[in-house]
N, C-alpha and C positions, 0 to 999 in steps of 0.2 A: 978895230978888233976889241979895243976895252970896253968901248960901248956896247958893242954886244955877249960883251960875257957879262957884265955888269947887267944884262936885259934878262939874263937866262937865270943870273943870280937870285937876281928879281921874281923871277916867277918860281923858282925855286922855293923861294921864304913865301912867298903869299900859300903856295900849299901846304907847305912846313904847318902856317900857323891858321888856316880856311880851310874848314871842308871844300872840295871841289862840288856843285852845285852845277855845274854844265853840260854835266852827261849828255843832255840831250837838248834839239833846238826848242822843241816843242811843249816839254813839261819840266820843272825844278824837282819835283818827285809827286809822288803819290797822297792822299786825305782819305782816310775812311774813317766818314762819321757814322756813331755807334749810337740812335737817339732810340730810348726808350719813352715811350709817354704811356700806355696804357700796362698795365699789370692784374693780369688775370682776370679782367674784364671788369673789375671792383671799381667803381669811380671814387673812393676815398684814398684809392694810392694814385691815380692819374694826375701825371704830372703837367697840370694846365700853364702854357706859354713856352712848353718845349720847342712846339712848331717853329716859333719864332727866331730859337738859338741857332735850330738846324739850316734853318732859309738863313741865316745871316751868316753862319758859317762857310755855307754851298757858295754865297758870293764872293765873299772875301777872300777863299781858296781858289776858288777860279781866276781874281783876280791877279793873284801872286802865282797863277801857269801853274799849279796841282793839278791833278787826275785826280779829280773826285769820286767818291762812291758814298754810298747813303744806304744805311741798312736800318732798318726799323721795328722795335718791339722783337728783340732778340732775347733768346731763352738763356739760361746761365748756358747750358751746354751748344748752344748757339755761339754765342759770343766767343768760345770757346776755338769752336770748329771754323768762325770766319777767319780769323787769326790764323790757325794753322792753313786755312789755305791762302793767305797772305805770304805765309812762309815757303810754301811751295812755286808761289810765286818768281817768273826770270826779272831783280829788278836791275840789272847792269845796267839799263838807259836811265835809271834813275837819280838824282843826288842824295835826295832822303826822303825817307817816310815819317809819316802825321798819323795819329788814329786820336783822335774824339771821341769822349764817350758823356753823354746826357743820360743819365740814370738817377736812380737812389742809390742812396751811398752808406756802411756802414763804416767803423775805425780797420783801413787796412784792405777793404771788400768791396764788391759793388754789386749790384740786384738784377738781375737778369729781369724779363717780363715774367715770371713765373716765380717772383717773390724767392728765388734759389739765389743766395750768395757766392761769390769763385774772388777769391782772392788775388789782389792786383797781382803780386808776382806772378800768378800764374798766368795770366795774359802779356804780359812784359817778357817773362821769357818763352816765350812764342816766339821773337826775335832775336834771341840770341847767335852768335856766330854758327854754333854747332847747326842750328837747326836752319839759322836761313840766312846760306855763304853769301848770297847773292848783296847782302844787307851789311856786310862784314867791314867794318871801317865805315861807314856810313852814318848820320844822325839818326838815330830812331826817338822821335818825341812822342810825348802821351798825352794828350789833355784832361783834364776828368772836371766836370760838373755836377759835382756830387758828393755829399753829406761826408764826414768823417768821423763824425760822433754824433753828441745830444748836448754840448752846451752851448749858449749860446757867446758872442762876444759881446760884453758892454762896450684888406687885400691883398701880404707878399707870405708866399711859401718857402718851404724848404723844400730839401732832396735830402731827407734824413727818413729811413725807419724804426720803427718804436725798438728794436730788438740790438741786444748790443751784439759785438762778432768776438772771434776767439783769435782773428789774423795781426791782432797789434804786436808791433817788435818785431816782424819781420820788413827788409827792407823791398823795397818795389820797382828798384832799379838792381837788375842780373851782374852787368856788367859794364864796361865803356862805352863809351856812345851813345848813351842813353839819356833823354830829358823825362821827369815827369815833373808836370807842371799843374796844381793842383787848386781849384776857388776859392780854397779857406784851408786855414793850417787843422792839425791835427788836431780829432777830439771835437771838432765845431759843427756847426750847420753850416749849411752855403744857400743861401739866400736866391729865391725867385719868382719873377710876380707875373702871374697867370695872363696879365695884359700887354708887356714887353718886354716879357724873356727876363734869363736871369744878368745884374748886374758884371758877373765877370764877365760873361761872352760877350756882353755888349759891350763893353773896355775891350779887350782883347783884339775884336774884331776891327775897332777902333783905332786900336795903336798899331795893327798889322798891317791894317789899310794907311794910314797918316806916316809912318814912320818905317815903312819896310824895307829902306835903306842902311838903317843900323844893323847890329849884330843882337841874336834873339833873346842874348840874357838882357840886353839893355832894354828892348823894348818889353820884355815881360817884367821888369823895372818900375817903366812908367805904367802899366797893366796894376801892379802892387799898389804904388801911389794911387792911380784913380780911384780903384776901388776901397782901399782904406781910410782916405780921405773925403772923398765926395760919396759915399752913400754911407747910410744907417737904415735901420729899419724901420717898418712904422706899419705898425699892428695895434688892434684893440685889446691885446694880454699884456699889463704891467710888463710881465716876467719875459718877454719877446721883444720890447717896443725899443726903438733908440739905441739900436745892436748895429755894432761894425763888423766887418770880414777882414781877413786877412789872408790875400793871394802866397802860397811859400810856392817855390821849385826844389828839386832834387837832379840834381847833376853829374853825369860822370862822362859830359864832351869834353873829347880829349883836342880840343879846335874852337876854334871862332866859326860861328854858324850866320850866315848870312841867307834866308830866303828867296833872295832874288839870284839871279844867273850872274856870276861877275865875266 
């Protein structure tokens, strides 16, 4: 009899302190990638080696049992309207939701294909409790590959544009449960080379496939280290050349988040 209260206790404290992740036999939760590459049909905002984030994401989320979805060259009020019907969404078989987004990126904002800015909170609370119960206690994570300013950190691009935004000082996490997790800290460029994708994604993708037995602040950890250690950049402009990145998160999981089904 001890031994099984002692079993129940057990399972007890592992949800106390894990999200539960097992909803369901067949998926851990949901991925909707958000890639912009073309912007108004102008080829000097075309973001060349997008393709490449997206394909690497679509597998590494397959592999870790997501429900993938992949929306492409979405308008600010796009991006807008995929999310709320995200939230309309029944996700009760779910464990957590993932949304990616591959854009240009302003301090605080990010760029639809039609060069229109919408401020991250504003997409982030798209999933708020109020708005989507189904999601209520659940991880909701956010990725973004995408500029946050114009400095840089002391053939490769950015996902920055020339205009600065007026969204800085607000925060981009609503409420609990929420991760955003961002390629470069605030105020920076984030870095990407038109031949194989950008630097974070390809670490990310990396340590999610290598290490998806840990818990996800640890691996977005070593995602940190790679990236700030193993790359700089390497440009023909003094003023750009031999530049680091710096991966930050924002957090308000109220649990240990593990990816896989335990």
């Amino acid at each position: 009899m001890e031994s099984k209260n002692s079993d129940i206790r057990e399972t007890q404290d592992l949800f106390k302190w894990q999200y539960n992740c097992s909803h369901s036999k067949t998926y851990v939760g949901k991925c909707l990638i958000i890639n912009n590459e073309e912007f108004n049909g102008q080829p000097e905002y075309r973001r060349k080696g997008t393709e490449r984030d997206g394909e690497r994401l679509l597998r590494t989320f397959k592999k870790l049992r997501f429900d993938v979805e992949v929306k492409k060259n979405l308008k600010k009020d796009e991006m807008i309207r995929v999310l709320q019907d995200v939230s309309k969404e029944k996700h009760k078989e779910m464990g957590c939701f993932v949304c990616v987004f591959l854009t240009h990126g302003a301090p605080g904002a990010l760029y639809g294909s039609d060069l229109q800015t919408v401020p991250v909170r504003t997409l982030t609370s798209m999933l708020t409790a109020d708005r989507c119960p189904t999601l209520q206690n659940k991880p909701k994570l956010f990725i973004f590959q995408a500029c946050r300013g114009l400095q840089y950190d002391s053939g490769i691009e950015t996902d920055s544009e020339a205009e600065s935004s007026d969204f800085v000082g607000t925060s981009d996490v609503p409420e609990m449960d929420f991760l955003c997790c961002y390629s470069t800290a605030p105020g920076y460029y984030s870095w990407r080379n038109p031949g194989t994708g950008s630097v974070f994604i390809n670490e990310l993708c990396e340590m999610l496939e290598k290490y998806h037995d840990l818990e996800i602040i640890q691996i977005l950890t070593r995602v940190s280290h790679q990236v700030a250690t193993n790359f700089y950049s390497k440009t023909q402009n003094p003023n750009s050349d031999a530049k680091r990145q710096m991966p930050t998160i924002l957090s308000t999981l109220t649990r240990e988040l593990y990816l896989t089904a335990k």
